[in-house]
PDB file of N, CA, C and O in Angstrom:
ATOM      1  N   UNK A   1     -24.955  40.190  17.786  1.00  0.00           N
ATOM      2  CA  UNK A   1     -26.024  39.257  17.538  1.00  0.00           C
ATOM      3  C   UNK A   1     -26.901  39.818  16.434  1.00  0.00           C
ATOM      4  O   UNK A   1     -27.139  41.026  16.410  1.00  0.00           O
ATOM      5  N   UNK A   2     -27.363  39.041  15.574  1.00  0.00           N
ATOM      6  CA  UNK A   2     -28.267  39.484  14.422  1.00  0.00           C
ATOM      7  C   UNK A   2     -29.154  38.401  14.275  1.00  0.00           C
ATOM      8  O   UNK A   2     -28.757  37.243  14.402  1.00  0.00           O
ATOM      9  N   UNK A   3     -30.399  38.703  14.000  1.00  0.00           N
ATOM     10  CA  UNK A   3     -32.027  37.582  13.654  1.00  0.00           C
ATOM     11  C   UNK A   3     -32.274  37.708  11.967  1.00  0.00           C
ATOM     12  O   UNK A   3     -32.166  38.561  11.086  1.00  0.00           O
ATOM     13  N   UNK A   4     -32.496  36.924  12.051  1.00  0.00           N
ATOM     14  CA  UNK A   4     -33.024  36.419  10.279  1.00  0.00           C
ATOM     15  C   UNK A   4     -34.391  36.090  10.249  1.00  0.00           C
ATOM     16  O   UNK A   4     -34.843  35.620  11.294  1.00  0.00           O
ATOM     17  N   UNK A   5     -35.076  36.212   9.393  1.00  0.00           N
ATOM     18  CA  UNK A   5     -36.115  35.698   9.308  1.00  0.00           C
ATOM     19  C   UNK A   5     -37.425  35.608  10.171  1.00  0.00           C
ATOM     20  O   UNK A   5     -37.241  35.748  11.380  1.00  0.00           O
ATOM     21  N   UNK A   6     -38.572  35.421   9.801  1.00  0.00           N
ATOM     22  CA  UNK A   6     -39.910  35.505  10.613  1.00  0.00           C
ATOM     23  C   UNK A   6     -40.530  33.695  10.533  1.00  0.00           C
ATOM     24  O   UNK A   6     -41.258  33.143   9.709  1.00  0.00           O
ATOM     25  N   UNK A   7     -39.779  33.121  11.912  1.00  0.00           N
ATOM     26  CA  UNK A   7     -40.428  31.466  11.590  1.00  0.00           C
ATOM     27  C   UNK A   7     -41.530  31.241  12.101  1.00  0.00           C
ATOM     28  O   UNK A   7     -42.002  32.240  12.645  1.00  0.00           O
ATOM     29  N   UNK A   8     -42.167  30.312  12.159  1.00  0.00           N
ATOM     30  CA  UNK A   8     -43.542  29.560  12.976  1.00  0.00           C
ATOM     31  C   UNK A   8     -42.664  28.453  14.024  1.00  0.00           C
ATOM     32  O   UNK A   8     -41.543  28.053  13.709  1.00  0.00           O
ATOM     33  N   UNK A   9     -43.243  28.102  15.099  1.00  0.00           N
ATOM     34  CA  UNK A   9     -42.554  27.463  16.060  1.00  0.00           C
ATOM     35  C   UNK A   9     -41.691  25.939  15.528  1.00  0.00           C
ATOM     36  O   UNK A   9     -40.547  25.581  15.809  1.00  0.00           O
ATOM     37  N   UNK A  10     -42.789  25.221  14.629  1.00  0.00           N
ATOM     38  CA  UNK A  10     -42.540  24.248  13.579  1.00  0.00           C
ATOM     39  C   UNK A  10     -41.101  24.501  12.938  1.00  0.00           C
ATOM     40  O   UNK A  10     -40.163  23.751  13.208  1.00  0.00           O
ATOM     41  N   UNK A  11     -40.971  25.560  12.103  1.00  0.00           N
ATOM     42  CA  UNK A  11     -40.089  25.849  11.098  1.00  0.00           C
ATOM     43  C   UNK A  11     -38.718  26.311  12.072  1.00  0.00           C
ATOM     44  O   UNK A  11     -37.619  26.164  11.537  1.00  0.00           O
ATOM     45  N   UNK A  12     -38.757  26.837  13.418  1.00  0.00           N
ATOM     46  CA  UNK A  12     -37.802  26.631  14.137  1.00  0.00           C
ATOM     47  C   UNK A  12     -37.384  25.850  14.624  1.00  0.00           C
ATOM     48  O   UNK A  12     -36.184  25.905  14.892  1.00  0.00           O
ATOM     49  N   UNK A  13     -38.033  24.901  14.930  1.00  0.00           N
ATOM     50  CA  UNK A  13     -38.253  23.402  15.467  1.00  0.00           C
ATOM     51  C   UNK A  13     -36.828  22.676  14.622  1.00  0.00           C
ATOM     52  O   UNK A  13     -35.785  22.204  15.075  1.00  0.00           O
ATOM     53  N   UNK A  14     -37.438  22.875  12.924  1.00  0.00           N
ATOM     54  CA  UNK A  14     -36.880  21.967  11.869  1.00  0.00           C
ATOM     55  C   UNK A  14     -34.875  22.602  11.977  1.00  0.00           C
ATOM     56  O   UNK A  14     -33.774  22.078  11.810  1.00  0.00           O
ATOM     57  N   UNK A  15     -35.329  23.764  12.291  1.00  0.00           N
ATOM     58  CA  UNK A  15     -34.159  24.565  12.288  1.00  0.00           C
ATOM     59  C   UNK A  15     -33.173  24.499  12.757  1.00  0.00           C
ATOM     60  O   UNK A  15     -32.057  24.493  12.239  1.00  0.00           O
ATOM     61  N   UNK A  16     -33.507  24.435  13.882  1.00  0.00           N
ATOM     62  CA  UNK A  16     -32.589  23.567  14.984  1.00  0.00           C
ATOM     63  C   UNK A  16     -32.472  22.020  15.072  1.00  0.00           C
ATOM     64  O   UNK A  16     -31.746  21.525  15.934  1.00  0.00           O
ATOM     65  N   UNK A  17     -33.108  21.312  14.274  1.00  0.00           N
ATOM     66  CA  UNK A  17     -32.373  19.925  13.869  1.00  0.00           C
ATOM     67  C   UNK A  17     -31.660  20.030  12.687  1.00  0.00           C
ATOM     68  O   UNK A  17     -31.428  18.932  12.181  1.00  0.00           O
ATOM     69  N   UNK A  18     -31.149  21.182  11.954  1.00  0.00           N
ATOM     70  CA  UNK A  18     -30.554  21.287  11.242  1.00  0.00           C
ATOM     71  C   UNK A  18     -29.001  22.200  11.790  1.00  0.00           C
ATOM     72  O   UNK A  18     -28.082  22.242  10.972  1.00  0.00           O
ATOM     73  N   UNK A  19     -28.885  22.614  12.621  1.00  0.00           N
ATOM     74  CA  UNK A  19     -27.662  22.760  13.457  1.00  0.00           C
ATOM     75  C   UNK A  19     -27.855  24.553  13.688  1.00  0.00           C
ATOM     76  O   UNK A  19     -26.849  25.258  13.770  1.00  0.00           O
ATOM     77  N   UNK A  20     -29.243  25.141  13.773  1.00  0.00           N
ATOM     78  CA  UNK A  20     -29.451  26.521  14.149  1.00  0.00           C
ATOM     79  C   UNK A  20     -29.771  26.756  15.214  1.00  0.00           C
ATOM     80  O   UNK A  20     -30.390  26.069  16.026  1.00  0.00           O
ATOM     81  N   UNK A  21     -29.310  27.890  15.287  1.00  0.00           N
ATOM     82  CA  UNK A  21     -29.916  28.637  16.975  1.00  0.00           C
ATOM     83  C   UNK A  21     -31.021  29.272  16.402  1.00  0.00           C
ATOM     84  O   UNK A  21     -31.026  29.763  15.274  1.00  0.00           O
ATOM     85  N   UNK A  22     -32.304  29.254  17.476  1.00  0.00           N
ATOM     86  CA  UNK A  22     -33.377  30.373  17.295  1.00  0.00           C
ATOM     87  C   UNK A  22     -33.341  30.879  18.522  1.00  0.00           C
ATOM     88  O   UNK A  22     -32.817  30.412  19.534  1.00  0.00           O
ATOM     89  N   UNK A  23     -34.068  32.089  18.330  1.00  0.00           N
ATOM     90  CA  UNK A  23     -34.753  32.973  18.997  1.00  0.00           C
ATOM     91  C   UNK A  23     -35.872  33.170  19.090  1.00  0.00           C
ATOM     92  O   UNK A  23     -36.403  33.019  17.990  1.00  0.00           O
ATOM     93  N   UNK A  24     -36.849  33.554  20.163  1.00  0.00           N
ATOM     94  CA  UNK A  24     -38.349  34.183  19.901  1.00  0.00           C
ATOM     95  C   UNK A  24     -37.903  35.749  20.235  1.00  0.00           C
ATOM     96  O   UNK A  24     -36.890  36.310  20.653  1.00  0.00           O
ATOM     97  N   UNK A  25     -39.334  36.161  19.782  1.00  0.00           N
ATOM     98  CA  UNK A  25     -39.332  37.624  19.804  1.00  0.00           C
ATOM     99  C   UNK A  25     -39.339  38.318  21.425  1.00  0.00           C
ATOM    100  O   UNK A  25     -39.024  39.489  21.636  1.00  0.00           O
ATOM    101  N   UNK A  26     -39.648  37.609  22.208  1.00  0.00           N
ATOM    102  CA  UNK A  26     -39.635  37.239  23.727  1.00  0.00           C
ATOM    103  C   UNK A  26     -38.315  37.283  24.851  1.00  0.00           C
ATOM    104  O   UNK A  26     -38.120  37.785  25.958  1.00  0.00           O
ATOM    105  N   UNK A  27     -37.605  36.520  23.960  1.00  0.00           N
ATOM    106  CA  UNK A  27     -35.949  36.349  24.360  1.00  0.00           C
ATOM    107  C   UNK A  27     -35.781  37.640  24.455  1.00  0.00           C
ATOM    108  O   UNK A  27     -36.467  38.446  23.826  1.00  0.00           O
ATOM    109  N   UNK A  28     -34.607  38.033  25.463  1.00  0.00           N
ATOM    110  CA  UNK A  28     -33.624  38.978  25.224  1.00  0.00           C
ATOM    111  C   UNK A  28     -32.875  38.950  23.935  1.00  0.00           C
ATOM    112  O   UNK A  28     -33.341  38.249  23.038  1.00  0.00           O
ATOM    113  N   UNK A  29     -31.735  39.642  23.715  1.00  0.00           N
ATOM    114  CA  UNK A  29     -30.839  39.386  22.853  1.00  0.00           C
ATOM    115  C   UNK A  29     -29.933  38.547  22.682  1.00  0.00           C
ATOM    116  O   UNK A  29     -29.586  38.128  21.578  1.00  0.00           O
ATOM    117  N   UNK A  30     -29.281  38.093  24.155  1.00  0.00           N
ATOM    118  CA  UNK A  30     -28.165  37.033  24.754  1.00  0.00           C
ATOM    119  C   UNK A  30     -29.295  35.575  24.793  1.00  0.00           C
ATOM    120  O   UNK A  30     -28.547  34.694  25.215  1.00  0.00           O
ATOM    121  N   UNK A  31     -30.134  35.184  24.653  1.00  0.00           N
ATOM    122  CA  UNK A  31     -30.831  34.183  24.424  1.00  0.00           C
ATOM    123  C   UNK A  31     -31.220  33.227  23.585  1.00  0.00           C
ATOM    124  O   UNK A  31     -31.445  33.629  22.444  1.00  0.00           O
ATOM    125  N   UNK A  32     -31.385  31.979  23.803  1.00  0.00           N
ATOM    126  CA  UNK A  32     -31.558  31.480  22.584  1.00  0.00           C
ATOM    127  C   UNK A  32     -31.850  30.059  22.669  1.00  0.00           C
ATOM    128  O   UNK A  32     -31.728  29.747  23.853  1.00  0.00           O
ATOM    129  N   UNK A  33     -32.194  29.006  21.935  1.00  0.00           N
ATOM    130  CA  UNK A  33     -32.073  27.875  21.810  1.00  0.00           C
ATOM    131  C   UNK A  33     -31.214  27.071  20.566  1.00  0.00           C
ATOM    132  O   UNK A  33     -30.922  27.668  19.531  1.00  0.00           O
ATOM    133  N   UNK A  34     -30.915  25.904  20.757  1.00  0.00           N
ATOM    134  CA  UNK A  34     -29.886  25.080  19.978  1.00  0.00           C
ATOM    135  C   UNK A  34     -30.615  23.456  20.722  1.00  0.00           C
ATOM    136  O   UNK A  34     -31.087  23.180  21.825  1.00  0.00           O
ATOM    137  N   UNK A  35     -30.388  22.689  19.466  1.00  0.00           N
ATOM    138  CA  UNK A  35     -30.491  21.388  19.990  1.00  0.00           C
ATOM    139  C   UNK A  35     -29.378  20.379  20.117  1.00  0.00           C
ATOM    140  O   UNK A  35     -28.416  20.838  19.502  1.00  0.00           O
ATOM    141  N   UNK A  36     -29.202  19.682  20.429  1.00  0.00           N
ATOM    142  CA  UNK A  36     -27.814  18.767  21.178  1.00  0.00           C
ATOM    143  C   UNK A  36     -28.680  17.456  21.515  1.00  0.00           C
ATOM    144  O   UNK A  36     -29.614  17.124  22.246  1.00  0.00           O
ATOM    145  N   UNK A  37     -27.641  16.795  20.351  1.00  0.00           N
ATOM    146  CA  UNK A  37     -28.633  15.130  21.325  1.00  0.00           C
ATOM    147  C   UNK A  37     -29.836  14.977  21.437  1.00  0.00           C
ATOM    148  O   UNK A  37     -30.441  14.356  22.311  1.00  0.00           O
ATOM    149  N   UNK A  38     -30.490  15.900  19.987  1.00  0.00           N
ATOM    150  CA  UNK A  38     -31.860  15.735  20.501  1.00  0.00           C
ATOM    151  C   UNK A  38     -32.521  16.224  21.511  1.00  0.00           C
ATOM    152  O   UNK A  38     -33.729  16.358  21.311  1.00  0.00           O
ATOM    153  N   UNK A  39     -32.112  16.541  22.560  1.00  0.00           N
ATOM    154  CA  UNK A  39     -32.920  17.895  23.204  1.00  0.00           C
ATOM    155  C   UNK A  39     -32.852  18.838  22.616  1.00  0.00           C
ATOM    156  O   UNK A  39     -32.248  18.978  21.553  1.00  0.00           O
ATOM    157  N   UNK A  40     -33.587  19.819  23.325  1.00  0.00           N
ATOM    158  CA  UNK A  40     -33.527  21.316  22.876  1.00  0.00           C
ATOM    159  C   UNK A  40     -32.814  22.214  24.464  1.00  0.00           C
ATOM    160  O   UNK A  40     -33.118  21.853  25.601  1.00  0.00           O
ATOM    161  N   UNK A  41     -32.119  23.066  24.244  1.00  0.00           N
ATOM    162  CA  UNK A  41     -31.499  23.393  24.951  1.00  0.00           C
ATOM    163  C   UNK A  41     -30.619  24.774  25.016  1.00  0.00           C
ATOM    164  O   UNK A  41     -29.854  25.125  24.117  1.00  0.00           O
ATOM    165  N   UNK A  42     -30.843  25.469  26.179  1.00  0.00           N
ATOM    166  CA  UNK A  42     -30.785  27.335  26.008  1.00  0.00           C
ATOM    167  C   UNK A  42     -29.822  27.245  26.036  1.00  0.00           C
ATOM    168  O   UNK A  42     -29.315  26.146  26.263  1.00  0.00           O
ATOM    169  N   UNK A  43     -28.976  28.506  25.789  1.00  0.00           N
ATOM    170  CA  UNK A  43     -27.676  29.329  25.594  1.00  0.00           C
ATOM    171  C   UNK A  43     -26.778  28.812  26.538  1.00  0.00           C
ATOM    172  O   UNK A  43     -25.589  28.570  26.334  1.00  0.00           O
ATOM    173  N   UNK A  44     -27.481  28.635  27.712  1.00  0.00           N
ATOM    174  CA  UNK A  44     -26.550  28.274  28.689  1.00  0.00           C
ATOM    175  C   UNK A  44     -26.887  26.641  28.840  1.00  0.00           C
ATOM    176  O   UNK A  44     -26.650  26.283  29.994  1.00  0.00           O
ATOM    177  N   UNK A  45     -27.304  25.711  28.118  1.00  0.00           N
ATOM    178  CA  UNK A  45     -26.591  24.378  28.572  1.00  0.00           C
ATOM    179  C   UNK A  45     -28.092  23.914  28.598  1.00  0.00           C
ATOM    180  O   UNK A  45     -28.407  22.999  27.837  1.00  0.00           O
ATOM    181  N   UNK A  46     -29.124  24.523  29.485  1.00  0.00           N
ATOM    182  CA  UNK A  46     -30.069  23.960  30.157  1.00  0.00           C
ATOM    183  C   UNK A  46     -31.120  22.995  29.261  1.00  0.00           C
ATOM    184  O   UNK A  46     -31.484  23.572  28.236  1.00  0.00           O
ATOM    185  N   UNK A  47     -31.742  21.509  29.451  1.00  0.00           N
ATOM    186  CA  UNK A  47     -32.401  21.286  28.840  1.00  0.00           C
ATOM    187  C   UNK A  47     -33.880  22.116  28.684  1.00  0.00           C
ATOM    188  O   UNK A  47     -34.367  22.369  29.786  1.00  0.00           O
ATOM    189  N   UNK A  48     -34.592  22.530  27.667  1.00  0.00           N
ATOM    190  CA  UNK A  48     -35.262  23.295  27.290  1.00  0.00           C
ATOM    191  C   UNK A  48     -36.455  22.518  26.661  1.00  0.00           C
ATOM    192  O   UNK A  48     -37.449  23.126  26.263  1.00  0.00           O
ATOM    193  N   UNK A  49     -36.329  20.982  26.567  1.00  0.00           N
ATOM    194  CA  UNK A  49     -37.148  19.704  26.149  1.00  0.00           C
ATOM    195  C   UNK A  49     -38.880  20.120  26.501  1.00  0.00           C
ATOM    196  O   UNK A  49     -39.777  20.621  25.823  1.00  0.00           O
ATOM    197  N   UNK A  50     -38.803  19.719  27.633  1.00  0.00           N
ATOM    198  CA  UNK A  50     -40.242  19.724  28.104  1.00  0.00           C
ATOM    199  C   UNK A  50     -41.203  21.430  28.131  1.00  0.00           C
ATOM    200  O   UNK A  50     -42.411  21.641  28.026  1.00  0.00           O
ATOM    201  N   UNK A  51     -40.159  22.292  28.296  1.00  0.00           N
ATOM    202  CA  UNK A  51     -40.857  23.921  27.999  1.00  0.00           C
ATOM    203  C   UNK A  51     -41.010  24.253  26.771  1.00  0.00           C
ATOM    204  O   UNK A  51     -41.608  25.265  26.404  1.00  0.00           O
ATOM    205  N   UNK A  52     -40.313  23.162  25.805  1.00  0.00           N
ATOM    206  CA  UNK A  52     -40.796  23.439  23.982  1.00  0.00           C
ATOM    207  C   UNK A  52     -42.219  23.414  23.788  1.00  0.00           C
ATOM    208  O   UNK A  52     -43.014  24.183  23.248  1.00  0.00           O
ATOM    209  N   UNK A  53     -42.348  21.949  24.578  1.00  0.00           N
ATOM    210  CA  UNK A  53     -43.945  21.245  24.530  1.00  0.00           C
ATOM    211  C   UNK A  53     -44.396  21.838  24.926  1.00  0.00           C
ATOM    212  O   UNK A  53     -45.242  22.245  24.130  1.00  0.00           O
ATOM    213  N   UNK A  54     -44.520  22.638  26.426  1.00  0.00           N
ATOM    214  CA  UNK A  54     -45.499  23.674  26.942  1.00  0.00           C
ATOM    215  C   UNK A  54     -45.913  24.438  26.256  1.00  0.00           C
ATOM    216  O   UNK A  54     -47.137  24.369  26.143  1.00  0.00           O
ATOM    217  N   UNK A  55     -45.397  25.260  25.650  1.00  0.00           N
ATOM    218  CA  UNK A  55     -45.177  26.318  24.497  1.00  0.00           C
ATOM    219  C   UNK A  55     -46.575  26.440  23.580  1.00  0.00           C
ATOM    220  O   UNK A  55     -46.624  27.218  22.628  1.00  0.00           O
ATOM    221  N   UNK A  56     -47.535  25.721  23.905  1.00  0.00           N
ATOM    222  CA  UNK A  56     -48.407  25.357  23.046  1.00  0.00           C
ATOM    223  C   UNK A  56     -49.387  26.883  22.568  1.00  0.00           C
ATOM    224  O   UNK A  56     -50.048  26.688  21.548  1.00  0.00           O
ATOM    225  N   UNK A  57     -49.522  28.179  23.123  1.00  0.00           N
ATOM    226  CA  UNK A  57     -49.910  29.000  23.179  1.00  0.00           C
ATOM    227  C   UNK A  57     -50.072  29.838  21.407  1.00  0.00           C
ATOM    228  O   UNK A  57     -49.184  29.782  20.556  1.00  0.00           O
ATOM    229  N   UNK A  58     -50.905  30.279  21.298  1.00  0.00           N
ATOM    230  CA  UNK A  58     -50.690  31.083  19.728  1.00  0.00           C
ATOM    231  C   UNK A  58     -49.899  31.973  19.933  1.00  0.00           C
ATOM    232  O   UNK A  58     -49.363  32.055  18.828  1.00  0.00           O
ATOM    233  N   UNK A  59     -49.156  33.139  20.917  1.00  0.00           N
ATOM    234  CA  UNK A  59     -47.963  33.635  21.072  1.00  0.00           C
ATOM    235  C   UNK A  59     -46.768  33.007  20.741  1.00  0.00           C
ATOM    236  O   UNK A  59     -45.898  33.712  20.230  1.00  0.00           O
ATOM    237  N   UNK A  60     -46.572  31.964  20.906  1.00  0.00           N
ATOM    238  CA  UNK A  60     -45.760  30.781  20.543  1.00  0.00           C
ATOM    239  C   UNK A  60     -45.535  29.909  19.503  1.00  0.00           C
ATOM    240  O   UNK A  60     -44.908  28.852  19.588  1.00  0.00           O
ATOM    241  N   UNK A  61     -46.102  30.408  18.431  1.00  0.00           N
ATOM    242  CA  UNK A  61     -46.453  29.339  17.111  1.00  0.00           C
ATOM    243  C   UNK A  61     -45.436  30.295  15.635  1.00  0.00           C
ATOM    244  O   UNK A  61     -44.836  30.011  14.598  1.00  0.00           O
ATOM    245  N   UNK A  62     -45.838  31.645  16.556  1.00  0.00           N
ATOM    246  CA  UNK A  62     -44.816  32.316  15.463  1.00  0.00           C
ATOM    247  C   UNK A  62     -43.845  32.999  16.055  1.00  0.00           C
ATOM    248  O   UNK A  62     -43.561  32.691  17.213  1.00  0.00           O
ATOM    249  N   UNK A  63     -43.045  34.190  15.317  1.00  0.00           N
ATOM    250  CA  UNK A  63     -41.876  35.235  15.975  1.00  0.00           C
ATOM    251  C   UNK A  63     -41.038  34.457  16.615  1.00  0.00           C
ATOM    252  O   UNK A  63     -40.611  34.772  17.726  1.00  0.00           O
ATOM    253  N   UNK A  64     -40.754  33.541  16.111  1.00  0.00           N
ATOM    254  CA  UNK A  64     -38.818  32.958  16.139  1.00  0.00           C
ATOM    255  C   UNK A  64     -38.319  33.307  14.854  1.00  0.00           C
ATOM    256  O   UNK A  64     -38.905  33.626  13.820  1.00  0.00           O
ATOM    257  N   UNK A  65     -36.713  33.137  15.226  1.00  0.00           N
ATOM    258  CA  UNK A  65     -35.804  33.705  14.155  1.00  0.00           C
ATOM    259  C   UNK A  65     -34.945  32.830  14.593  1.00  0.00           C
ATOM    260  O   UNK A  65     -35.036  32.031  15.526  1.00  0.00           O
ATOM    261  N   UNK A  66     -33.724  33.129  13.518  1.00  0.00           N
ATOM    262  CA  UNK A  66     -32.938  32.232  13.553  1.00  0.00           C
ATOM    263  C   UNK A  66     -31.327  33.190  14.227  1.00  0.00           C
ATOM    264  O   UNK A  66     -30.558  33.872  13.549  1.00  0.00           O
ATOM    265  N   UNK A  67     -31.269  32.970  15.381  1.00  0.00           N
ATOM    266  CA  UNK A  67     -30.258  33.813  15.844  1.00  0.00           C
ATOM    267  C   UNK A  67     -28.658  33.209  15.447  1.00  0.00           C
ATOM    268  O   UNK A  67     -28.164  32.081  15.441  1.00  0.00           O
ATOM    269  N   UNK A  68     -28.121  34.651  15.110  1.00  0.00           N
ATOM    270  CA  UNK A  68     -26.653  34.068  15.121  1.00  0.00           C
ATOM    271  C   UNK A  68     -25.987  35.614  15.674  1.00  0.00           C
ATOM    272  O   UNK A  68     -26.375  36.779  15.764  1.00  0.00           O
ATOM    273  N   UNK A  69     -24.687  34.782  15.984  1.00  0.00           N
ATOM    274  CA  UNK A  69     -23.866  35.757  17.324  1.00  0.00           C
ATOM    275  C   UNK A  69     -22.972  36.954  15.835  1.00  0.00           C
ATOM    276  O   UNK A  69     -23.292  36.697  14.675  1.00  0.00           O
ATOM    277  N   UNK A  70     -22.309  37.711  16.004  1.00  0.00           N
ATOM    278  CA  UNK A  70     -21.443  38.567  15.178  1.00  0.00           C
ATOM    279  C   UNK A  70     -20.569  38.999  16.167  1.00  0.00           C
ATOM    280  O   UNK A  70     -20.832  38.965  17.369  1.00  0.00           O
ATOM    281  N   UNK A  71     -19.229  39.524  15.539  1.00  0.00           N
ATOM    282  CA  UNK A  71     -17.915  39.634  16.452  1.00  0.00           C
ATOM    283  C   UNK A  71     -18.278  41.255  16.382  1.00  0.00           C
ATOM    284  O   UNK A  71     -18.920  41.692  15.426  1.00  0.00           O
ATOM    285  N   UNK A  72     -17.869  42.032  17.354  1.00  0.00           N
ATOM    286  CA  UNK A  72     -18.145  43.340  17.488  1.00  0.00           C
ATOM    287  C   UNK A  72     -16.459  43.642  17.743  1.00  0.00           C
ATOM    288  O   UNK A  72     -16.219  44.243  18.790  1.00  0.00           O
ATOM    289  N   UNK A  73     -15.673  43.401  17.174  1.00  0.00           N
ATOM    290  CA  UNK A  73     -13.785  43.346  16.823  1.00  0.00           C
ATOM    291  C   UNK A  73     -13.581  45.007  16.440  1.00  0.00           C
ATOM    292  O   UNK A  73     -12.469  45.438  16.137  1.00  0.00           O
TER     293      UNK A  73
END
């Protein structure tokens, strides 16, 4: 797994309607979000919709990245 970049919650937001996984700085490493259908939705499947909105906190506005997985072969 490797992180890119320093986003604002917004700019991850956009990110993932563009077909990215993010991360916050919060997540573990195995963690993550992706959107599908317009939800937002964790690593494992779960809708993640309504805990985006919660999210409203200034901890929360920045320190996402844009996670992507790497083969360790």
């Amino acid at each position: 797994m490797s992180i890119h970049g320093d986003l604002t919650k917004d700019q991850a937001y956009t990110a993932m309607q563009y077909g990215e996984k993010v991360a916050h700085e919060y997540f573990s490493d195995d963690e993550y979000l992706f959107m599908k259908d317009d939800f937002i939705c964790s690593e494992d499947g779960y809708n993640f919709t309504v805990w985006w909105g919660l999210r409203s906190e200034e901890s929360w506005q920045k320190g996402w990245r844009i996670w992507k997985e790497t083969n360790h072969e």
